[in-house]
Structure formats: structure tokens, C-alpha cells
Rosetta silent file (secondary structure, phi, psi, omega in degrees, C-alpha in Angstrom):
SEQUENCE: XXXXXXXXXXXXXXXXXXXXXXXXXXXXXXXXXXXXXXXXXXXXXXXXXXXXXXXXXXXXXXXXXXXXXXXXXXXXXXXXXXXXXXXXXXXXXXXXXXXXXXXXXXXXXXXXXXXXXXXXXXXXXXXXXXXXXXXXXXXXXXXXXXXXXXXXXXXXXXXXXXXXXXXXXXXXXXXXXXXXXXXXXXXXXXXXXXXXXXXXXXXXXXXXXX
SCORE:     score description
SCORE:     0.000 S_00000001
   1 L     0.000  141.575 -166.789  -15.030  138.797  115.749 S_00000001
   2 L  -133.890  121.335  159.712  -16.901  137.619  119.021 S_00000001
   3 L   176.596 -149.451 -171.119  -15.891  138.617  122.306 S_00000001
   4 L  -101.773  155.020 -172.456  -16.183  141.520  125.036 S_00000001
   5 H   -28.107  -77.963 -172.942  -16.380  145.238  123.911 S_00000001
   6 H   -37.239  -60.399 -166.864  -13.169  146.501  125.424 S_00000001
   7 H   -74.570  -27.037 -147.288  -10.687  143.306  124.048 S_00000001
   8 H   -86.347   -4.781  177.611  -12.628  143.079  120.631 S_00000001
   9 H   -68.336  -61.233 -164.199  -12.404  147.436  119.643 S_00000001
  10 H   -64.218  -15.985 -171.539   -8.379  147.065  120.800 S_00000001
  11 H   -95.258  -21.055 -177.313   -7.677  143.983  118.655 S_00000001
  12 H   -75.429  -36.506 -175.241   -9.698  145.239  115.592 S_00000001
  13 H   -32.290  -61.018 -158.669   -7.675  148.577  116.071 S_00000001
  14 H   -55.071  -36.748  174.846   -4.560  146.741  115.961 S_00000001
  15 H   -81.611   12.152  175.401   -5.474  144.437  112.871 S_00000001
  16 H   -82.337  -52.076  178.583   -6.364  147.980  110.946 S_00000001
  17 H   -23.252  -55.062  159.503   -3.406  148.640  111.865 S_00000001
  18 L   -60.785  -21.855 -161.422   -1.727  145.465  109.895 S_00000001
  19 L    84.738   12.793  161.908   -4.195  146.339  107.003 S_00000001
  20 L   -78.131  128.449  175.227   -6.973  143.802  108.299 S_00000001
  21 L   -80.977  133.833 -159.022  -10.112  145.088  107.856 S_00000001
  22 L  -138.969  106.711  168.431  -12.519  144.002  111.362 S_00000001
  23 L  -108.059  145.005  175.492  -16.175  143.950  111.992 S_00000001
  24 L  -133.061   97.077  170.941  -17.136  143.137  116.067 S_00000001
  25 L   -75.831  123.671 -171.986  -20.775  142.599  116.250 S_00000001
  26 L   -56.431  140.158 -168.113  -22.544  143.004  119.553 S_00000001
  27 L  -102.866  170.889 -174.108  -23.407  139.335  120.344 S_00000001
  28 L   -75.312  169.083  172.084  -26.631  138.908  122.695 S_00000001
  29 L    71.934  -13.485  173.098  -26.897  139.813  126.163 S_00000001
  30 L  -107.869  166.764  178.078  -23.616  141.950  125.529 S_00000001
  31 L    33.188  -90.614 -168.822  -22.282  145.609  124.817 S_00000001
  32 L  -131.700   38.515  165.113  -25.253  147.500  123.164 S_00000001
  33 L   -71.116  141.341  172.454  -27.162  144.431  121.745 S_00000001
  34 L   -85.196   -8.599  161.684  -30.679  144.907  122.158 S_00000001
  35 L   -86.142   99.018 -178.879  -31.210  141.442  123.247 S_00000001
  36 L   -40.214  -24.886  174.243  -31.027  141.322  126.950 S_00000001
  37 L  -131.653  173.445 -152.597  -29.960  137.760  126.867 S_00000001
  38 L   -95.676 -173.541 -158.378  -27.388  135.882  126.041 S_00000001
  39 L  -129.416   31.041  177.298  -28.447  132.512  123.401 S_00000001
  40 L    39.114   19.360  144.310  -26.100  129.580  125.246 S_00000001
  41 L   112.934    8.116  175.996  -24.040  130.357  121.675 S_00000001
  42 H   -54.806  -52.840 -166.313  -26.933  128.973  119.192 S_00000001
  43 H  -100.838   27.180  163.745  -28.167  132.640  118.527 S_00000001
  44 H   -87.841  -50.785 -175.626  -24.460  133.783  118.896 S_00000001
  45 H   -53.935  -68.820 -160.095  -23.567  131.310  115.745 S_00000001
  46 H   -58.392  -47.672 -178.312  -26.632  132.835  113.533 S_00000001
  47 H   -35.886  -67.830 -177.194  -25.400  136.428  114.514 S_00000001
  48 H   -50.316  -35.468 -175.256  -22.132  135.648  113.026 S_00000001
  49 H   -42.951  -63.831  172.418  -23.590  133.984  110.303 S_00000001
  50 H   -33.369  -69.343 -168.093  -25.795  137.362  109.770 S_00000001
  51 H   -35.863  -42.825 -160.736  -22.539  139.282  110.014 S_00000001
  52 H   -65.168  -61.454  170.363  -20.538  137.004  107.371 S_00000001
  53 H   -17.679  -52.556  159.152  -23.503  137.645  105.226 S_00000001
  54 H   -85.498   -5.972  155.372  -23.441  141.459  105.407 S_00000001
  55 H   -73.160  -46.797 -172.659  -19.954  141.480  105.095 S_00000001
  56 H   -79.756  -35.608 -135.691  -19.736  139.872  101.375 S_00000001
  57 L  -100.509    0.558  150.791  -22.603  141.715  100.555 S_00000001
  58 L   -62.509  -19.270  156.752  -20.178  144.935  101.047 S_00000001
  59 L  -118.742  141.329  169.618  -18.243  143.936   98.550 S_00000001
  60 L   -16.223  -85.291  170.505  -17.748  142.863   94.777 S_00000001
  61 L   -97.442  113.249 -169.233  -15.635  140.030   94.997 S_00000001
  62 L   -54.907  140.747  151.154  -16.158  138.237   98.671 S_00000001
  63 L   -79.397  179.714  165.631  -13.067  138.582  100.735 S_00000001
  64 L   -84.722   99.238  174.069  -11.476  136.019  103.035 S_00000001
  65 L   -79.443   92.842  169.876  -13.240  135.728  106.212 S_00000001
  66 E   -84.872  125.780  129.660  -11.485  134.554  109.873 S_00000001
  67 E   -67.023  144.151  177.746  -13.732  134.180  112.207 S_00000001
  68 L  -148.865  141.505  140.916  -12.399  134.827  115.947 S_00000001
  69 L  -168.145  157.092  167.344  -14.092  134.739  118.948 S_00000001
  70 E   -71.808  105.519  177.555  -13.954  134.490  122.924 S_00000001
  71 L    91.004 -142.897  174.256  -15.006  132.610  125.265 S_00000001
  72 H   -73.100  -19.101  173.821  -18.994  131.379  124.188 S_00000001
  73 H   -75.696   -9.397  179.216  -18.388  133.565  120.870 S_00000001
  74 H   -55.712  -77.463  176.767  -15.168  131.429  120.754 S_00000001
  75 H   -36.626  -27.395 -178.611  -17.813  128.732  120.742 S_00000001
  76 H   -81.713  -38.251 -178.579  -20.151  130.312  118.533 S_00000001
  77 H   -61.333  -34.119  171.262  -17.749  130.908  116.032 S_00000001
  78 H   -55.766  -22.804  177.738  -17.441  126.987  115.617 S_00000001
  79 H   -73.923  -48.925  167.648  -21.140  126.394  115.871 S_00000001
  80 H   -32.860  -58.346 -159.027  -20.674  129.101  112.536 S_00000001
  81 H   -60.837  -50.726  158.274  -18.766  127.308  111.026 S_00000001
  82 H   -73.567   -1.106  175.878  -20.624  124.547  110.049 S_00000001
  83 H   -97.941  -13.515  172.513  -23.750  126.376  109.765 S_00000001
  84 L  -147.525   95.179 -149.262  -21.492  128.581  106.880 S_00000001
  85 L  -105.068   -9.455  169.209  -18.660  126.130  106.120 S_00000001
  86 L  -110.268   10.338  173.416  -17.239  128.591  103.514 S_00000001
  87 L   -64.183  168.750 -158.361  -15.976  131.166  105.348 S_00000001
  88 L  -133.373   21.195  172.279  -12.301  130.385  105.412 S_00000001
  89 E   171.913  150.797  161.553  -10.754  130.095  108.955 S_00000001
  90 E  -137.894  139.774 -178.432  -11.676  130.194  112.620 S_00000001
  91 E  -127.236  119.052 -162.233   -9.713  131.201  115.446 S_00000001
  92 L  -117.857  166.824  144.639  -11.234  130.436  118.892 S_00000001
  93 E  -122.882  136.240  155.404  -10.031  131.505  122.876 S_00000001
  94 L    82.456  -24.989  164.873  -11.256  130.056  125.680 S_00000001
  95 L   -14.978  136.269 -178.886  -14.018  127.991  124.228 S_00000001
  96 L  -110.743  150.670  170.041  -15.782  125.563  125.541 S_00000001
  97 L   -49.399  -47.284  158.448  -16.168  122.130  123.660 S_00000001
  98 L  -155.562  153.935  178.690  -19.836  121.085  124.337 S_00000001
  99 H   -94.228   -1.786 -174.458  -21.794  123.166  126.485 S_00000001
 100 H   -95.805   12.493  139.710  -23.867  121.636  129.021 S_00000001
 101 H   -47.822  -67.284 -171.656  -20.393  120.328  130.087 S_00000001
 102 H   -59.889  -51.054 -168.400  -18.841  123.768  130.721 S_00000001
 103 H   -73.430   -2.506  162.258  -22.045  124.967  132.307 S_00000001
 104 H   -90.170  -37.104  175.210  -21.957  122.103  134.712 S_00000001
 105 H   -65.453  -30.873  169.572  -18.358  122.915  135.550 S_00000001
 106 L   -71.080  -37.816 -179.257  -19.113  126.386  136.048 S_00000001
 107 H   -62.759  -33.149 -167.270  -21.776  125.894  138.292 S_00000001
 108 H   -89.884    9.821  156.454  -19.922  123.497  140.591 S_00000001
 109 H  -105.341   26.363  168.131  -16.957  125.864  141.139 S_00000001
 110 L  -101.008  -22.790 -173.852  -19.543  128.345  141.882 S_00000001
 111 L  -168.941  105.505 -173.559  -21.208  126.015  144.524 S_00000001
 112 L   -70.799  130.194 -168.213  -20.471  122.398  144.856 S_00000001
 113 L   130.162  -58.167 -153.231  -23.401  120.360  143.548 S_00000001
 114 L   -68.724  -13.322  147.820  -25.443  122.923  141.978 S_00000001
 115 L   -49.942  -11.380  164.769  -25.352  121.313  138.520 S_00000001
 116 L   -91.394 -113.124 -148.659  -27.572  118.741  140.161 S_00000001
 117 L   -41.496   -7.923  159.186  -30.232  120.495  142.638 S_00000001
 118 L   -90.142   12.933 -156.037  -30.490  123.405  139.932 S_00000001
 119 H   -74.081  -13.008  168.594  -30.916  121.528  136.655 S_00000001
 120 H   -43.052  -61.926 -167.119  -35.346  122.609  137.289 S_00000001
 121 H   -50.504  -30.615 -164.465  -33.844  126.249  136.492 S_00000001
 122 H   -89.903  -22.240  172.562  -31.788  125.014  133.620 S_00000001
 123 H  -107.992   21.278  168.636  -34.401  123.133  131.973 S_00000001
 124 H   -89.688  -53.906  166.122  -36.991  125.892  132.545 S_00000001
 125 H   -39.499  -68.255  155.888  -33.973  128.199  131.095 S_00000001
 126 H   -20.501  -80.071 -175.319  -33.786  125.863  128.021 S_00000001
 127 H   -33.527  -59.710 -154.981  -37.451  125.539  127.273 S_00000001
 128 H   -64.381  -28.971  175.421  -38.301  129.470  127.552 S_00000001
 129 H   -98.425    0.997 -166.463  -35.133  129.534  124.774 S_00000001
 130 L    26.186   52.345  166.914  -35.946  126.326  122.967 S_00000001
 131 L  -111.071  132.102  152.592  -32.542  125.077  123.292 S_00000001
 132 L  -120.112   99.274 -166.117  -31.096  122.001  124.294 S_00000001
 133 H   -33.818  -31.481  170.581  -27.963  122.385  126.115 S_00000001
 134 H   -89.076   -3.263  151.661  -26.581  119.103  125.143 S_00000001
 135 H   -77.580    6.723 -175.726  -27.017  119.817  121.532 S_00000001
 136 L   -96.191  107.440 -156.351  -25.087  122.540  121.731 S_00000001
 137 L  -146.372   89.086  165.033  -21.532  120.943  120.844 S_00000001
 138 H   -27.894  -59.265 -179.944  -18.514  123.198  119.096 S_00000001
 139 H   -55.506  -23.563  176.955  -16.924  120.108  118.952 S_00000001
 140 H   -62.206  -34.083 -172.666  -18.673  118.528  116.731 S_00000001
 141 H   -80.131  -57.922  148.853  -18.758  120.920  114.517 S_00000001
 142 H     9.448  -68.507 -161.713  -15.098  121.552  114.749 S_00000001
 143 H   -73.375  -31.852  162.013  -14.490  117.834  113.719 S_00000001
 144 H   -60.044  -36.552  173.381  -16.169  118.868  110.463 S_00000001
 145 L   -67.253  146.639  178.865  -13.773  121.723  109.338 S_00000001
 146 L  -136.418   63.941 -176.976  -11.090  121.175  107.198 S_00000001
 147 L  -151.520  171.565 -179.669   -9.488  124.671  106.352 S_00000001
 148 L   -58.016  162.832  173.116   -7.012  126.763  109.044 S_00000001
 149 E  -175.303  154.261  174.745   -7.831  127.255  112.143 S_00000001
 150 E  -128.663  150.567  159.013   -6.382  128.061  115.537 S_00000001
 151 E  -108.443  158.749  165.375   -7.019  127.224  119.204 S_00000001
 152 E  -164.659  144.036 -176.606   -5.780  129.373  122.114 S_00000001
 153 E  -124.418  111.220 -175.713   -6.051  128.809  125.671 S_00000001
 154 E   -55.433  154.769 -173.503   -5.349  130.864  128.796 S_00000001
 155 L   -91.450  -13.264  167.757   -2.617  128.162  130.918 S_00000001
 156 L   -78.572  -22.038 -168.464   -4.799  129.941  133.988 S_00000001
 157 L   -40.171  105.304 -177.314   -8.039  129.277  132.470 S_00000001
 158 L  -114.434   43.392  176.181   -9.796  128.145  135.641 S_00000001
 159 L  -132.735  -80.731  170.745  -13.634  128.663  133.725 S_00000001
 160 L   -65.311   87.247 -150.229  -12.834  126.604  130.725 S_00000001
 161 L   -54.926  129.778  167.074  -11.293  123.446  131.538 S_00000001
 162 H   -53.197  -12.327 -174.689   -7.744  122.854  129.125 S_00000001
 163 H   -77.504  -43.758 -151.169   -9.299  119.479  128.029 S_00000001
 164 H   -81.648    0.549 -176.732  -12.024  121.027  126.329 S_00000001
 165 H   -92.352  -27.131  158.094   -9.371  123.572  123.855 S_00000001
 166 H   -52.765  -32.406  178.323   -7.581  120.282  123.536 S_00000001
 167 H  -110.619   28.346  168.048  -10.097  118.492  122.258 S_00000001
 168 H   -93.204  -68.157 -176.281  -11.482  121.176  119.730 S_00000001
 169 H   -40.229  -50.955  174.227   -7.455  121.161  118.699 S_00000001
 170 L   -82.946  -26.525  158.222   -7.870  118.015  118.007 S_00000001
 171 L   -92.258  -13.620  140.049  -10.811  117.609  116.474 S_00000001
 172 L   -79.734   55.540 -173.155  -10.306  120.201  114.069 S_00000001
 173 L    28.979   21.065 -156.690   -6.618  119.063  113.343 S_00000001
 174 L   -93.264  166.618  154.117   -5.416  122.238  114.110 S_00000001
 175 E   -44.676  139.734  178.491   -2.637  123.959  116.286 S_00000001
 176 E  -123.368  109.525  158.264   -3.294  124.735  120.235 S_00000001
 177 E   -98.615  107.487 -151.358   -1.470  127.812  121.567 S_00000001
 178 E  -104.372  100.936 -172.306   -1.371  127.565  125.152 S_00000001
 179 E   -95.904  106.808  171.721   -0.653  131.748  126.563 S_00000001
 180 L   -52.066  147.644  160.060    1.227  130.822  129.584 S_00000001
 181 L    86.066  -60.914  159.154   -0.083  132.908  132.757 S_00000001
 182 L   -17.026  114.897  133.424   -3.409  133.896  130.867 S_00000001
 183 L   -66.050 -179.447  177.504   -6.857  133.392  132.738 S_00000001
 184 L   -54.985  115.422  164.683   -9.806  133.271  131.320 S_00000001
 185 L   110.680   -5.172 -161.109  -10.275  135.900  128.606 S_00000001
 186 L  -103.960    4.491 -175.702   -6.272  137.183  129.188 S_00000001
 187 H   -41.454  -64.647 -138.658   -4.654  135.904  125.992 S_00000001
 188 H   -77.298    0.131 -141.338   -4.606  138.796  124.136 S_00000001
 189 H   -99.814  -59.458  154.098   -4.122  140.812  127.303 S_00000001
 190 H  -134.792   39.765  121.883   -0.820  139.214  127.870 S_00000001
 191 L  -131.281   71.123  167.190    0.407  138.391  124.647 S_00000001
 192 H   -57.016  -59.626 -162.435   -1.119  140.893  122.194 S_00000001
 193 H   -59.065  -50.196 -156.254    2.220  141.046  119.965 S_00000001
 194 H   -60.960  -55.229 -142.921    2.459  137.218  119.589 S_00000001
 195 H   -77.185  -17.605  145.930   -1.662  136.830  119.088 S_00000001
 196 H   -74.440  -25.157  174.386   -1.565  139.750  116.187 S_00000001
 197 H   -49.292  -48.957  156.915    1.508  138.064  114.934 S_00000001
 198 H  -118.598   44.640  130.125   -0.424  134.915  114.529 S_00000001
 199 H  -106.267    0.165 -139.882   -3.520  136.112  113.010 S_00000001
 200 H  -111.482  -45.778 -172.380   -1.550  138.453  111.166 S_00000001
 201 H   -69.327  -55.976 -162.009    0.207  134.781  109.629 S_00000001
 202 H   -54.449  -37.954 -179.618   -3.079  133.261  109.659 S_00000001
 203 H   -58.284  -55.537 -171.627   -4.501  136.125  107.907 S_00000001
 204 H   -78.579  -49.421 -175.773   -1.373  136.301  105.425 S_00000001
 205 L   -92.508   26.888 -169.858   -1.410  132.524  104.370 S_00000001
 206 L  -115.809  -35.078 -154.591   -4.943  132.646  103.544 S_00000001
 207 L   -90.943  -10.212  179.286   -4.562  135.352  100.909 S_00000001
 208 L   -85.967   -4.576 -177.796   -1.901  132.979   99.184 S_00000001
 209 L   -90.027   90.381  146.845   -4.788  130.064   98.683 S_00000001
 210 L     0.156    0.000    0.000   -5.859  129.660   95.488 S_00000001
């Protein structure tokens, strides 16, 4: 599970609750990570990766592993996915699709423009991280899975544009659940009973797959 502190403690409660077992690993630049910055979701993906890793190695027989995460861990878990393609579902919110997209969108409702006259800082940002923001692309990977999977999208989401959880929905063939009312980040906020209800399914028809 990828997301902020606060939502990803109350939803693992709640899934103990159901009898899902929950790990929430601090991702960078967040909660008590010791990496001060965040990794545009590249070194968000290998964390989970790490995590999936030390999770089977807790156990005997590997369990059945959903990923979920929010927001860029939404994204990272998809970048996961294909970097560890046998984990056996992902569930994303708020995700963005490819990222030097989102991060252009963000800037220009932050300032109109400033995805142009800043892109020095962004490729100075880049270098110093040896990333290149247009290689970072969920979707892509996305279009490779072929096991469950869910999208969900606040219908308020004014950060993440609804095109891009549509076209993750679509390129992994999957379902889009659209949380009326929701901003960014508010699914589970205001509709926790549906959104344990359907990981709780997701969760439940996974353990029936051969």
C-alpha cells in the first residue's frame, strides 16, 4: 500500500479488520522515510518492489499480493507492476497516466505557463535524479497487465485530470470507479464502506484463482 500516513494506517486498520493482512511502507520524501525526496514514482516502484519481496520472504508459501496506492504511489504501483508482473492485482487512486503530463498540468494550474519558462529547473531536477520524466509512463505499463485490477478516481479530482484514470482503465482492461464528490486523495474519505467493500471483493476473488 502507497499513499499518505494518515489514509494508508486507517485503511490497513480496516482491512485487519476484514482479515487482510497490510504492510504501508514509507515511500520517499514522505512520513518517516529517510529519503528527503520524493523519486517522480521510479524509486517509489522499486520500494514496492522491495516491499513485495520482504513480504514473501515472511512466509512459507507466498500469499496473494494487491498492490494499492495513491496518488504518485497510485502510479508507482503500476510502474511495479511490470517491474514484478507476478504479484497478483493492483488497485490505483488518483494516478496519473504518464508523468511529465501531470507535472505540466500541475504546474499550469499553479501559474499559467510555468511548464514552459521553468522546464531549466525540471531538467536540472531530472539530471541531479537521473530520471527522465517522459519515461516515466504508468500507462504503459498498465497496458501490459493482464490479472485484476481497479481504477478509482475522485469526480473532484482537480490535480489529476479524469482522462488520465480513464485511460489507465482502459489500458489495463479493467473497471473505473468514479467516487462522486471526491477530490484529490478523498475516495476513501468519502466512501470508505464501498472502497473496503471492493477490495474486500477484489481481495476475496483472488483467493478463489487457481
Amino acid at each position: 500500500m502507497v499513499g499518505t500516513a494518515v489514509i494508508g494506517l486507517t485503511l490497513c486498520e480496516n482491512l485487519d479488520k476484514r482479515g487482510f493482512e497490510c504492510v504501508a511502507p514509507s515511500m520517499p520524501g514522505q512520513d518517516a522515510s529517510p529519503d528527503a525526496t520524493v523519486g517522480f514514482g521510479m524509486e517509489e516502484a522499486q520500494m514496492v518492489v522491495d516491499t513485495v519481496k520482504w513480504v514473501r520472504q515472511q512466509y512459507k508459501a507466498s500469499p496473494k499480493i494487491v498492490l494499492y496506492g495513491l496518488s504518485m504511489g497510485g502510479a508507482a504501483v503500476w510502474l511495479a507492476s511490470e517491474m514484478d508482473p507476478s504479484v497478483d492485482a493492483v488497485v490505483s487512486e488518483g494516478a496519473y497516466a504518464k508523468f511529465d503530463e501531470a507535472m505540466n498540468n500541475w504546474l499550469n494550474k499553479q501559474l499559467p505557463g510555468s511548464s514552459v519558462y521553468l522546464k531549466p529547473m525540471i531538467w536540472i531536477a531530472s539530471a541531479e535524479a537521473n530520471i527522465n520524466p517522459s519515461n516515466i509512463i504508468p500507462e504503459a505499463a498498465a497496458a501490459k497487465w493482464r490479472k485484476p485490477a481497479l481504477i478509482v478516481q475522485g469526480g473532484r479530482d482537480k490535480l489529476i485530470p479524469m482522462d488520465h484514470a480513464e485511460r489507465l482503465a482502459k489500458a489495463a482492461n479493467c473497471p473505473l470507479w468514479i467516487v462522486p464528490g471526491a477530490a484529490h486523495a478523498e475516495c476513501y474519505s468519502v466512501a470508505g464502506g464501498e472502497f473496503l467493500d471492493r477490495l474486500t471483493a477484489l481481495a476475496n476473488m483472488l483467493t478463489k484463482v487457481k
